[in-house]
N, C-alpha and C positions, 0 to 999 in steps of 0.2 A: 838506555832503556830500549832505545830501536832493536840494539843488537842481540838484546838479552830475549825479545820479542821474535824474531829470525829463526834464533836459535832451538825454540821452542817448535816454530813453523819448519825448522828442519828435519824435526823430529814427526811432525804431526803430515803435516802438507808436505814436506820434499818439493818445495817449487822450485829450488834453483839447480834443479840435475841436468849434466847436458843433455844438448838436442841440437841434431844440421836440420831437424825439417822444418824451423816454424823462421823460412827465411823472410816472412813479410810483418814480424813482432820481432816478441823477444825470445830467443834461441834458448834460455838458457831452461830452460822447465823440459820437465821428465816426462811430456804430451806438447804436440803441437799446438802454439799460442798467436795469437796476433793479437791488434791493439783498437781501441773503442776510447773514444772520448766522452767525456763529461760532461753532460750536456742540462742546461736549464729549459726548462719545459713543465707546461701543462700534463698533470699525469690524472691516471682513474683506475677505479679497479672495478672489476666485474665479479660478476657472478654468473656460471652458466648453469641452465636448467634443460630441461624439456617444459613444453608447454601446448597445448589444442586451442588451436584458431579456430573462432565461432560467433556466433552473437551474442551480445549482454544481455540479462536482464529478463533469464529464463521464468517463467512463470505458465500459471493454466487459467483458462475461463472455467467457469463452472456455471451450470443449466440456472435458472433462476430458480427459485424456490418459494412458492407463497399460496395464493387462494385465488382458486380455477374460475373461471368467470359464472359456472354454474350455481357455487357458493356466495360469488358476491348477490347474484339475483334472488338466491334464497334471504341472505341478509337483507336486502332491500324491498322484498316480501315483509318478514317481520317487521319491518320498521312502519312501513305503510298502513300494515294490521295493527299496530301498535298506537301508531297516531288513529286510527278510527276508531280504535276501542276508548282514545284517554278523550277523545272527540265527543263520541256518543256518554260516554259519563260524565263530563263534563254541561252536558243539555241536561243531562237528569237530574245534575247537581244543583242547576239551575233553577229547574223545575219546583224540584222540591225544597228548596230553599225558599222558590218564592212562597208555595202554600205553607211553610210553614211559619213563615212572616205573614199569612193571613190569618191564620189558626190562631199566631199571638195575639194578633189584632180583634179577631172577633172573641176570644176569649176575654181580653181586658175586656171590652164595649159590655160583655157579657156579665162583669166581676164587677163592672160599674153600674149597671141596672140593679143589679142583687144588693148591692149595696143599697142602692134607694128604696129597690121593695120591702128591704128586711131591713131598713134603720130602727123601726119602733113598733111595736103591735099596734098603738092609736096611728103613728102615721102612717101604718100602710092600710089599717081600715077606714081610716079619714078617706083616702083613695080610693077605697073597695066600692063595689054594689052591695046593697042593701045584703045578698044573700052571704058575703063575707067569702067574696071574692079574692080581698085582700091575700088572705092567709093563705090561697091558693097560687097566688100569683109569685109570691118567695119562696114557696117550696117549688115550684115550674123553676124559677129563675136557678135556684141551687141543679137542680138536675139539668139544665142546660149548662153549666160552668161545670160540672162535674163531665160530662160528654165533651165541652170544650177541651179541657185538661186532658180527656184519655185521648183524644185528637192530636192536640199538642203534643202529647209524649209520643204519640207513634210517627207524628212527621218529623219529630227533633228526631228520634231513632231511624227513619231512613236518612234524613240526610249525614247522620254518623255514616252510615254505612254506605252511602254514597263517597263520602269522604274518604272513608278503607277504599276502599275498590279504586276511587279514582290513586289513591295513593301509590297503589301496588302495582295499579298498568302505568300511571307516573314511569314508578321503578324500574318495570320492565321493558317500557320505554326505551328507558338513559339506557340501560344496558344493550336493548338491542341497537340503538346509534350507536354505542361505543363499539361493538361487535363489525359492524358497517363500519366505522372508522377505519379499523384496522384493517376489513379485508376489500376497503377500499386503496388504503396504502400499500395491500400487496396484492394487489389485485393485477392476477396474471396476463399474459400477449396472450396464451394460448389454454387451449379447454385441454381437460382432464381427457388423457387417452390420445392425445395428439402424438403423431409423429413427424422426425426428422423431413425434409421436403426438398432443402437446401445445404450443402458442406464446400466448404473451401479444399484448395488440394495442399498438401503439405508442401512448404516451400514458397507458397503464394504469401504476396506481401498485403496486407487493407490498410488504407489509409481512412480517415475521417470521411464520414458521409455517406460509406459505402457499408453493405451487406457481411456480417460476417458469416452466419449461417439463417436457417428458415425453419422454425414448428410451425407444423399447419398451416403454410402459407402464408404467417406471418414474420417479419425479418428483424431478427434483430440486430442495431445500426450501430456500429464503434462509432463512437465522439470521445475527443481531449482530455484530459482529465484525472486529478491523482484521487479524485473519492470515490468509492467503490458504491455503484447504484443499489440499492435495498431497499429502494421504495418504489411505488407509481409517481406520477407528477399530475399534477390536479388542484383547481379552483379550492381554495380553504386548506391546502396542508401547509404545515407549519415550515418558517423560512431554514435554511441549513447551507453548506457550502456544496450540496449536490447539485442544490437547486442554481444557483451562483455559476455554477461550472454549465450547466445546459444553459444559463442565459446565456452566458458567455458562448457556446459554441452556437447556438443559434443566428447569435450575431453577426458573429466574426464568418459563418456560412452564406450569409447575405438572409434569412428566412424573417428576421425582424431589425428593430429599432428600442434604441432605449430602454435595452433588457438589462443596465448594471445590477450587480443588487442580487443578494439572496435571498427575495420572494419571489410567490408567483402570484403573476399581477396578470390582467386584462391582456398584454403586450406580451406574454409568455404564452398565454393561452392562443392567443393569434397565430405568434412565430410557429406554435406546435402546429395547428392546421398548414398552416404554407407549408411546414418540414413533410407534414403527413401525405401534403396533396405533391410535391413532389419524389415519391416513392410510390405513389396511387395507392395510398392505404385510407380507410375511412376518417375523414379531417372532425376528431372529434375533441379535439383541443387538451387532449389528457394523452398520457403516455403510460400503458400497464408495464406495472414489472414485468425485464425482460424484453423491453421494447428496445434501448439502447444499453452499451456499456462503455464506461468510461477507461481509456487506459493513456498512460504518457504521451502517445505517438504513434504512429502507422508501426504496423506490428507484422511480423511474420512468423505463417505458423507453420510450427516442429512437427504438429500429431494432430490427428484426427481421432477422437473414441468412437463416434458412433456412424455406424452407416446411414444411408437414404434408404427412407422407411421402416429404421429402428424405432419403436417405440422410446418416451424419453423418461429419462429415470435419474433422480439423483446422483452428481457427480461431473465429473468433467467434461466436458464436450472441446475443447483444442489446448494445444500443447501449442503457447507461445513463445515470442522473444522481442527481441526489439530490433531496428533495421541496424542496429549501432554494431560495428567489429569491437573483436575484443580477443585476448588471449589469457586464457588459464593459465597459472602456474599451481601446481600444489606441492607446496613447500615444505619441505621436512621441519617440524615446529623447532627444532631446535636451532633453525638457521633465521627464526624469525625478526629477532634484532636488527640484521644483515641489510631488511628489506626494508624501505619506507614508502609512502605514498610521495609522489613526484621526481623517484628516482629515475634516471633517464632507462632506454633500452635500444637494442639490438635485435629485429626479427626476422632470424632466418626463415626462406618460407620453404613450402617443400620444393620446389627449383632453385632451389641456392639464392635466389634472390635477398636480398637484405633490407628493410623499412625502419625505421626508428619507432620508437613508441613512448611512454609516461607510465609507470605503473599509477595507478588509479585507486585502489582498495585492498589492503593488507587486513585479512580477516585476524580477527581477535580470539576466535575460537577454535582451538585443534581437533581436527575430527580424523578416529581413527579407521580405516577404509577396512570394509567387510574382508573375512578372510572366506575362503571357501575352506578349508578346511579346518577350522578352528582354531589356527593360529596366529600369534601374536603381531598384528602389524604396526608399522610406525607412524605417529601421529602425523598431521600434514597442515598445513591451513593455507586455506585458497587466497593468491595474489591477481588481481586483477589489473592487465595492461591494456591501456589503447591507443590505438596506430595512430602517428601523427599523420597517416596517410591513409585512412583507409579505401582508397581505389584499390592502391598498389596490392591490398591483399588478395582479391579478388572475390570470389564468392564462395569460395571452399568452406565445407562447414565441418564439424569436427575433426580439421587437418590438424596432424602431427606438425608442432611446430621447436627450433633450439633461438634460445631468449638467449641474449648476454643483458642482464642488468648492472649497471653503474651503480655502484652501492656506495663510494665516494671518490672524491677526488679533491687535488690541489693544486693552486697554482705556481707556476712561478718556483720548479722545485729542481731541484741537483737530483739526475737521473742517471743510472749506468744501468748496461746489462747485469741479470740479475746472478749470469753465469761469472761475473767480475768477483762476485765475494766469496773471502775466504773465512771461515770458522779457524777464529782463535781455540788454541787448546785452553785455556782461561776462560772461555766465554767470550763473546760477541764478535763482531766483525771485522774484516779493512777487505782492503782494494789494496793492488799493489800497481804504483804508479812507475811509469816510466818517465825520466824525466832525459830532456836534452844533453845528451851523450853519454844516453845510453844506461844512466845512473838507477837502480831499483829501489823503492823503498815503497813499505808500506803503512800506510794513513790510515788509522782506525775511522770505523766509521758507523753511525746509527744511523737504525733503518726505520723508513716509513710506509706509506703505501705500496704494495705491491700491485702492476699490471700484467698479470699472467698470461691474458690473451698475447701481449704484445713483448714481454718476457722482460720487463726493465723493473725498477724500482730506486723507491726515493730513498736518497743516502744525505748525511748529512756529517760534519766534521772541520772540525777549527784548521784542519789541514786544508781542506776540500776545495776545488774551486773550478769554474767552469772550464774547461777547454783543455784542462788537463786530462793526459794520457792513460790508462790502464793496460792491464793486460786481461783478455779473456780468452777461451778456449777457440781454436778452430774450427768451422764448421766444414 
């Protein structure tokens, strides 16, 4: 079968033609050859890319958005007028409630005498003076009950209407507190028509505690934290994990005690004064939206939108990131199999220098990159790697960077150069071994990974065995 195998490769390969120059192999091939052994080893396979060294975890701040502290004063106007209104009808309601619990009172007293003067015509002239007095005295009595009664009906009739009126400023009441409610919880750092005062410069890192920009002289303060602030903080709002997160940073800043817990309690309201009187803001134990903003970590920022003394308007005010390195790949989606989260890497940097890294996040979604000219481009989906070292990278920020990522590997495997194989004219492969003295033969063989960086690959075969001899090309 060897032979008939040879035979086939004489026709296809030509390996055994002479040659004087491959005096440090085997002579006998029609190109210079020498010899490589079989070697068991650790192998891997890469993958090279391009990639941009930069920071994780690009994102933007945006202006706070809510109700200017002029609106909240107006709200707590109405509310004030509202309780005086529901105040004062509430005395009238009073009032006339009571006269008209008098009105009932002297009306009976009044239905009860009438009764006794009109029980009988003898008994009420039994009663009378000679001149029949009597008979005058129950017709008096009917016209006093009759005046009672029209009495009666007009105090029951205010205090109806005492009752509407108080009803409707009630109503208008509730509504104006709820109205206060809301623009109490978004009740703004700064007044309507304020501008910019303070800006970070791009590049600039803030940590916790500190200033990230200023309206009108007021600052608003990065704190920790993955929920996004949308509210004010204040006596009487409802518990949440925003609130959780300020107790938490307040703490762990040294400003209170005993802050666990997602309400706001007594001890919140405190910590906020200490927070407030260390930045010399007025210690008013509440925090308007836009006072602070909660993000992961000390943040470094990319962009600035507005200038010092821009008025402020809806939208972004900094272009963030996170202090974390990181390298982009964008990945042709069809290679995305290839890639997984915790594959090892390889980061060339722009001075040749080399760092190891993890890929970290293999996007799920192919996104195809704008054309300028209306044409068709190839879908791509973002892999995200992080430096097992990030000193070593330096601070370079959108640096061109070449990735080898390890997409897999084996242990423990039969390795030859990859220039060693020969394509059977049948299909598949061998290796043509030299064996002691000199003897040629060729051992089929299956292949496995390939290491291209390093030009070898995994071979396998019931011939096959470590320390055995091949032939490969010259270099």
């Amino acid at each position: 079968m060897v032979v008939i195998v040879i035979a086939v490769l004489l026709i296809v390969l030509e390996p055994f033609r002479g040659s004087d120059t491959a005096r440090a192999g085997v002579a006998d091939n029609s190109t210079p050859t020498t010899l490589a052994t079989v070697k068991r080893q650790s192998l891997s396979s890469q993958t090279q890319l391009g990639g941009t060294l930069g920071y994780a975890g690009s994102s933007k701040i945006l202006v706070a958005s809510g109700t200017a502290p002029t609106a909240v004063q107006q709200s707590e106007q109405q509310v004030a007028s509202g309780e005086a209104q529901v105040a004062s009808l509430q005395r009238s309601l009073a009032s006339d409630s009571a006269a008209l619990q008098h009105a009932q009172s002297e009306l009976a007293a009044t239905r009860a005498k009438q009764a006794v003067d009109c029980a009988g015509e003898g008994a009420a002239e039994a009663g009378s003076s000679p001149t029949g007095g009597g008979a005058g005295t129950c017709a008096s009595d009917r016209q006093i009950v009759i005046s009672g009664e029209q009495g009666l009906t007009g105090a029951d009739a205010k205090v109806t209407a005492d009752q509407t009126q108080l009803a409707s400023a009630q109503s208008l009441l509730a509504h104006s507190r709820s109205a206060l409610a809301t623009a109490d919880s978004s009740a703004l750092s700064y007044a309507q028509g304020a501008v910019y005062t303070s800006l970070p410069s791009v590049g600039q890192v803030i940590a916790s505690n500190h200033n990230l920009y200023a309206i009108g002289g007021q600052p608003t303060i990065l704190l920790y934290g993955s929920t996004l602030a949308t509210r004010a903080f204040f006596a009487g709002m409802s518990a949440g994990p925003d609130v959780a997160e300020l107790n938490a940073d307040l703490e762990a800043l040294g400003y209170g005690s005993g802050l666990a817990g997602d309400e706001f309690t007594d001890a919140s309201a405190a910590a906020i004064r200490a927070f407030q009187g260390a930045h010399g803001l007025a210690q008013s134990g509440e925090l308007a939206l836009g006072s602070v903003v909660f993000e992961a970590g000390p943040v470094r920022v990319t962009s600035v939108t507005p200038t010092i003394g821009m008025g402020v308007a809806p939208g972004s005010v900094l272009g963030i990131s996170s202090t974390a390195r990181q390298v982009t790949v964008k990945l042709d989606a069809s290679q995305q199999s290839s890639v997984k989260s915790g594959d090892r890497v390889v980061i060339t940097l722009p001075d040749s220098q080399s760092t190891p890294g993890t890929v970290s996040h293999v996007a799920s979604v192919a996104v195809a990159p704008a054309s300028e000219h209306g044409e068709e481009t190839t879908p791509t989906i973002e892999v995200d790697i992080t430096p097992d070292e990030p000193r070593a990278t330096g601070q370079l920020d959108e640096a061109p960077v070449q990735v080898s990522i390890t997409t897999a590997s084996v242990e423990s495997a039969l390795v030859v150069p990859v220039s060693a194989l020969l394509a059977l004219a049948g299909g598949g492969y061998s290796v043509e071994q030299v064996q002691p003295g000199g003897v040629h033969r060729l051992l089929p063989v299956t292949l496995g990974l390939f290491d291209d960086e390093a030009g070898d690959v995994q071979v396998s075969g019931r011939q096959l065995r470590a320390g055995q001899r091949v032939v490969v090309p010259s270099t």
